[in-house]
C-alpha positions as CSV (number, residue, x, y, z in Angstrom):
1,X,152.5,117.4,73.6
2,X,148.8,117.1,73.7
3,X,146.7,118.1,70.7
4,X,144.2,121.2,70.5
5,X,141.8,118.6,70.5
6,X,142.5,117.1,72.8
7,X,143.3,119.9,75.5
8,X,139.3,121.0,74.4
9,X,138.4,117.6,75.3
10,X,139.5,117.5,78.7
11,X,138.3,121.3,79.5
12,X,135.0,120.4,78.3
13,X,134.5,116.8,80.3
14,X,136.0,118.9,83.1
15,X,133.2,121.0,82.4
16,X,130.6,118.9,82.6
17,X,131.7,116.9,85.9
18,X,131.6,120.7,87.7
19,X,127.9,120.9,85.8
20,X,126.8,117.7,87.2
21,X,128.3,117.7,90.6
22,X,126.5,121.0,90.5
23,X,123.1,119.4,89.7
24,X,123.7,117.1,92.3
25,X,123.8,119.7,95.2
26,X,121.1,121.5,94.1
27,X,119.0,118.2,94.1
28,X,120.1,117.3,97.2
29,X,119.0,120.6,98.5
30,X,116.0,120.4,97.0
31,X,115.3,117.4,98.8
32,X,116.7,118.0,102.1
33,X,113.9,121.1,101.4
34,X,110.9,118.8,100.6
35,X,111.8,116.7,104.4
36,X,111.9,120.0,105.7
37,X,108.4,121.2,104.4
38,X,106.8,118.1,104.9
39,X,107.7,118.5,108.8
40,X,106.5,121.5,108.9
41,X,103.0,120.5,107.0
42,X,102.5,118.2,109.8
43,X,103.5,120.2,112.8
44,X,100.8,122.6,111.2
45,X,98.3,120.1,110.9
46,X,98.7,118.8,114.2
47,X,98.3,122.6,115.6
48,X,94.6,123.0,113.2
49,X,93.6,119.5,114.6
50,X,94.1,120.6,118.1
51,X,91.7,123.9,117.3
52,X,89.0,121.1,115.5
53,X,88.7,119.2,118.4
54,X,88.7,121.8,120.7
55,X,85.9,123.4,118.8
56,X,83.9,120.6,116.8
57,X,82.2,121.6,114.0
58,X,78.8,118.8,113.7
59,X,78.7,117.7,110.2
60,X,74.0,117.8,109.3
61,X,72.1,116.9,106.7
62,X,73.3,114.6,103.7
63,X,76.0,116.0,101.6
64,X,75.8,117.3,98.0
65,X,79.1,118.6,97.5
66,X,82.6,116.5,97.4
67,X,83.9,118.9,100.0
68,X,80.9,118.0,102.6
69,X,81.4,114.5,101.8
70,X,84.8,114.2,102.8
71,X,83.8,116.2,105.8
72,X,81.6,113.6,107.3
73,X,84.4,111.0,106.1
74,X,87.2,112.7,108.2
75,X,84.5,113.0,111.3
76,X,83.5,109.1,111.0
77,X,86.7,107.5,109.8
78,X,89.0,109.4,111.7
79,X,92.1,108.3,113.5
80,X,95.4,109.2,113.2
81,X,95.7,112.5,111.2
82,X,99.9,113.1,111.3
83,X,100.6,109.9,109.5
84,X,98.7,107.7,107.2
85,X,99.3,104.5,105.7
86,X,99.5,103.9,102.0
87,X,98.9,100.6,99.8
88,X,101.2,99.5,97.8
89,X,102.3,96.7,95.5
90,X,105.1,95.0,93.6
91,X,104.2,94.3,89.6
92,X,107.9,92.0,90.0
93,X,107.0,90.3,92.7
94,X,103.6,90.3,93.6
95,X,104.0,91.4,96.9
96,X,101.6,94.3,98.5
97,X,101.7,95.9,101.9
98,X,100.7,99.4,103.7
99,X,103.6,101.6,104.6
100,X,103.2,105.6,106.3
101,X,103.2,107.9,103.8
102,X,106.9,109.7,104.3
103,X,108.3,112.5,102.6
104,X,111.9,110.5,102.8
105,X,110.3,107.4,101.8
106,X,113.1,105.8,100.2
107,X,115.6,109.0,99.7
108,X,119.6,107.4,99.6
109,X,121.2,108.3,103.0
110,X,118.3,108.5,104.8
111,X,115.7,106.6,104.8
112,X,116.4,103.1,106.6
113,X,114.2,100.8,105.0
114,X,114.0,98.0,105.1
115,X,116.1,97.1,108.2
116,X,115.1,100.4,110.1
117,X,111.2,100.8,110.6
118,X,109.2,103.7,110.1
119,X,108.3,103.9,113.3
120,X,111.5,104.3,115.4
121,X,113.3,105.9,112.0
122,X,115.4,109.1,113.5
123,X,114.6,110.7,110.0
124,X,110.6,110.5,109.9
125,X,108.7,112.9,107.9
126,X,105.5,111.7,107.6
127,X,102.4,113.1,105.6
128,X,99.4,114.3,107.3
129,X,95.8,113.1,106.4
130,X,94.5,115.6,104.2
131,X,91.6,116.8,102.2
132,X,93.4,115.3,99.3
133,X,94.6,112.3,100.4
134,X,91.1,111.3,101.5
135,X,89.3,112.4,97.8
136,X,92.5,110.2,95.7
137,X,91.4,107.5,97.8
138,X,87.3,108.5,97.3
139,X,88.3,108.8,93.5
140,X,90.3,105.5,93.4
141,X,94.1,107.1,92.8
142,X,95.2,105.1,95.8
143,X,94.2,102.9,98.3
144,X,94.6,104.6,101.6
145,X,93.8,102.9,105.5
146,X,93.9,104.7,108.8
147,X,95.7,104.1,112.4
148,X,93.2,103.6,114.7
149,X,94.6,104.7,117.7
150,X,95.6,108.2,118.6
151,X,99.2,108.3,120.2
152,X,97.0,109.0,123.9
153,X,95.6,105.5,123.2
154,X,92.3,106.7,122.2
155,X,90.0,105.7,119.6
156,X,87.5,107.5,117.5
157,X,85.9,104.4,116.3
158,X,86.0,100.7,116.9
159,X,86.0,98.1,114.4
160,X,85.4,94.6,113.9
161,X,86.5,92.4,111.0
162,X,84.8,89.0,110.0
163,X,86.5,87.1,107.6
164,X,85.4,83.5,106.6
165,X,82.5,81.7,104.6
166,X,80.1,82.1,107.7
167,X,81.0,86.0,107.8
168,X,77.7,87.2,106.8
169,X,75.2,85.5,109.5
170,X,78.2,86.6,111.6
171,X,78.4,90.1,111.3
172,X,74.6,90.4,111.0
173,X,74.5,89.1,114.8
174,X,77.7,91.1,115.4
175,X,75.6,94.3,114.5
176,X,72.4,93.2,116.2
177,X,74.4,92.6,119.8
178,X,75.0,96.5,119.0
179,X,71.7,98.1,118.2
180,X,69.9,95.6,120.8
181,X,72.2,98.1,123.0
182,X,71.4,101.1,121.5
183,X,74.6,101.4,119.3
184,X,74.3,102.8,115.6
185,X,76.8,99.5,113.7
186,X,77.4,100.4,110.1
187,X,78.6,97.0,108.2
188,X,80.9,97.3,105.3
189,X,81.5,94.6,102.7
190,X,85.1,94.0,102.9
191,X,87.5,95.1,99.6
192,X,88.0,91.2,98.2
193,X,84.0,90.9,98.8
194,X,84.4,87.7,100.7
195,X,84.4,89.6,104.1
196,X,83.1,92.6,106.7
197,X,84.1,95.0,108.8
198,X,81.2,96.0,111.4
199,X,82.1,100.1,112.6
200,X,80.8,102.2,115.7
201,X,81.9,105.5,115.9
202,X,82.5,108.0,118.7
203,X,81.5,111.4,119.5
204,X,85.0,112.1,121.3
205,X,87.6,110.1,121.3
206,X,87.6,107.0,124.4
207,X,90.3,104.9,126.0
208,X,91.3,102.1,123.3
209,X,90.9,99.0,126.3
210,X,87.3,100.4,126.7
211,X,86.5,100.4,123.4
212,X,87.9,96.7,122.8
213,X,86.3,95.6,125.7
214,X,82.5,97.1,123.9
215,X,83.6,95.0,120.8
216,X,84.7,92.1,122.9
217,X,80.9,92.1,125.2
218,X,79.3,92.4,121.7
219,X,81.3,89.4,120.6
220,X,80.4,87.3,123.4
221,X,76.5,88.7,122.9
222,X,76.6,87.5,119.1
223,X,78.4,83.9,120.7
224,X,75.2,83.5,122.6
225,X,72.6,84.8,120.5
226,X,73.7,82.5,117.1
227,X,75.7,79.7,118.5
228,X,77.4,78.6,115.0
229,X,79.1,81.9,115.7
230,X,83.0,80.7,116.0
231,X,86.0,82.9,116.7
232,X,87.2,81.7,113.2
233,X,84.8,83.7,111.6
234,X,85.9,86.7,113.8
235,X,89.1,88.3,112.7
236,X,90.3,91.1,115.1
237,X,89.1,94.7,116.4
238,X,90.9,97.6,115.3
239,X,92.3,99.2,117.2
240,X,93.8,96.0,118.1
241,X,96.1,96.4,121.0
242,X,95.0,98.2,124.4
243,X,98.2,100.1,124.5
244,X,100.2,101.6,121.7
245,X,103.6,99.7,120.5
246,X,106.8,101.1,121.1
247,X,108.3,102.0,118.0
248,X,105.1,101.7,116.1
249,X,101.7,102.5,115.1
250,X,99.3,100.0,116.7
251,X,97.4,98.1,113.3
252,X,95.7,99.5,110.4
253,X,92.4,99.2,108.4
254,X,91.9,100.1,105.2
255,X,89.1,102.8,104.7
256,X,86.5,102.0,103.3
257,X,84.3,103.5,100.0
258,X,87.7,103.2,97.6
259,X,86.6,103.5,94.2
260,X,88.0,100.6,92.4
261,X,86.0,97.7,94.7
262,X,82.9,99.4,95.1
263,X,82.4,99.6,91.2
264,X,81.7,95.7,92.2
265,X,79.6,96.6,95.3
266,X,82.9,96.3,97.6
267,X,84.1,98.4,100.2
268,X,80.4,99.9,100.6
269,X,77.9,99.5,103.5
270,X,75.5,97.1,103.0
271,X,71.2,96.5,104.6
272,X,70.6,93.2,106.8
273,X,70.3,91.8,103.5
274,X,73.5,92.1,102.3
275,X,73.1,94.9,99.4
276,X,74.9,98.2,98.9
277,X,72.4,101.0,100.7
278,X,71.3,103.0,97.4
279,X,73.0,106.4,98.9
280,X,76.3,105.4,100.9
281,X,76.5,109.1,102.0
282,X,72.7,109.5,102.9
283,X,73.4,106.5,105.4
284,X,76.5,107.4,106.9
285,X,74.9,110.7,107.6
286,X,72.1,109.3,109.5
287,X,74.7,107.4,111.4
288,X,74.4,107.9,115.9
289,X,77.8,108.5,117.3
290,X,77.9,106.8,121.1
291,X,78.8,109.2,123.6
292,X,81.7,108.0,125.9
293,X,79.2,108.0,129.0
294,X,77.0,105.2,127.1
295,X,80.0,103.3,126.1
296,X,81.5,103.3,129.7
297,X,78.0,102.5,131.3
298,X,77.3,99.8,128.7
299,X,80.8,98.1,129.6
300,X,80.5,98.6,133.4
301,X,77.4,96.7,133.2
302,X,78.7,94.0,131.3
303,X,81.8,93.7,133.3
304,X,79.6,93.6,136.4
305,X,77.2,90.9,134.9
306,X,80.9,89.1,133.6
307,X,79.8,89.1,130.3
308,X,83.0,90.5,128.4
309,X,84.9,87.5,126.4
310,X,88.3,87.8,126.8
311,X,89.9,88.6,123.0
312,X,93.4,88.3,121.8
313,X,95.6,90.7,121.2
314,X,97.7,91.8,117.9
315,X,100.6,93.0,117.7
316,X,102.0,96.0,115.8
317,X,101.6,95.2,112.0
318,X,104.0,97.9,111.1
């Protein structure tokens, strides 16, 4: 016959299996809870987005405060607001990437990863761009980039990158194909410093194929007007793809003005010769959106005179 002891033994390890199955439920509640908010978040922020746009708020003068900065950062380097793309890296492996920001990312049972991807995943519950999110990545918590094109296949801005040893004479006559037009092109020294990324921003959003085909006339301009101008020193335009992917997000680019890389004058706009402007914010805020009239009027033109280079397309890098 069993001890006292022993009886107390097996009551009490009974006991604690009932405590932590307990435990268990209630975390698995709590997390099913957390998917549930965070859907919720972003069906909200999609509803307050569709009031911003439908009543704009222009953003004047150059900002003093951190909440007027990331103002005029939202209204230039917008794009996507109901999912955002994170950086992240392996210290094992040395591997790095950009994922969506989920609130299953990774959660046993349900999320898919890696052999379902975000994009077609049946239990998505992506973050929405926030306040927040944009001043960790101002403040150099994280390293956040943006989805260029809107699920309409619009685009708020259109980039190009340049990305080999000839990159600054490149992107110089990148930009001046631009203002020659009339277009405002702010150039940003690339993260790693050994690159650029030449933006033009819009006062609404505009068809993504009209937008590529501005970047891809001002290609060809550049082409003409410094001949050593090769499409090896010409990356891509984001948003890269005319139409959006099915099951995906169309490519990303990495915001710009991260903390970390501009302590060594990265991921900062920079003058014709190549330096830093003193005051990033003073110079974005002089910044002149193009209206979509201009840009359709300008491509028109150039399609008329057949002056539009054909450019490749990318596909989805998510």
């Amino acid at each position: 016959m069993p001890s006292d002891d022993t009886i107390a033994a097996v009551v009490t390890a009974e006991a604690l299996r009932a405590a932590i199955a307990q435990a268990e439920a209630r975390k698995a509640a709590l997390t099913t809870a957390l998917g549930q908010t965070s859907v919720e978040i972003a069906g909200l922020v999609r509803q307050l987005e569709k009031l911003e746009d439908a009543r704009p708020t222009p953003v004047t003068g150059v900002p003093a405060t951190p909440s007027a900065k990331i103002a005029l950062f939202r209204r230039l380097f917008r794009g996507r607001t109901d999912v955002w793309p994170r950086l992240w890296w392996s210290a094992h492996t040395g591997k790095k990437g950009y994922a969506p920001v989920c609130g299953n990312d990774w959660r046993p049972g349900v999320c898919g990863k890696p052999k379902v991807k975000c994009g077609v995943c049946q239990n998505q519950a992506f973050l929405p761009v926030t306040d927040a999110v944009l001043q960790d990545h101002l403040q150099g918590r994280h390293v956040a980039g943006v989805y260029a094109m809107l699920p309409d296949e619009t685009c708020w801005f259109l980039a190009a990158d340049f990305d080999d040893a000839q990159w600054q004479g490149d992107v110089q006559a990148f930009a001046e194909a631009g203002r020659s037009k009339g277009i405002d092109v702010a150039v940003e020294r690339s993260r790693s410093g050994n690159g650029a990324h030449a933006w033009i921003f819009f006062e609404e959003p505009v068809p993504a194929v009209t937008a590529r085909k501005l970047g891809s006339l001002l290609i060809t301009a550049a082409c003409a007007n410094r001949p050593t101008l090769s499409l090896q020193s010409y990356d891509r335009l984001f948003p890269s793809q005319d139409t959006m992917p099915k099951g995906g997000f169309g490519n990303l680019i990495a915001l710009p003005l991260q903390h970390t890389p501009r302590v060594a004058g990265n991921s900062a706009f920079i003058d014709n010769s190549g330096l830093p402007h003193r005051d990033q914010w003073a110079y974005l805020s002089e910044i002149q959106m193009l209206a979509r009239a201009g840009l359709e009027t300008i491509v028109q033109a150039a399609e008329r005179d057949d002056a539009v280079l054909g450019l490749p397309l990318w596909h989805d890098a998510e």
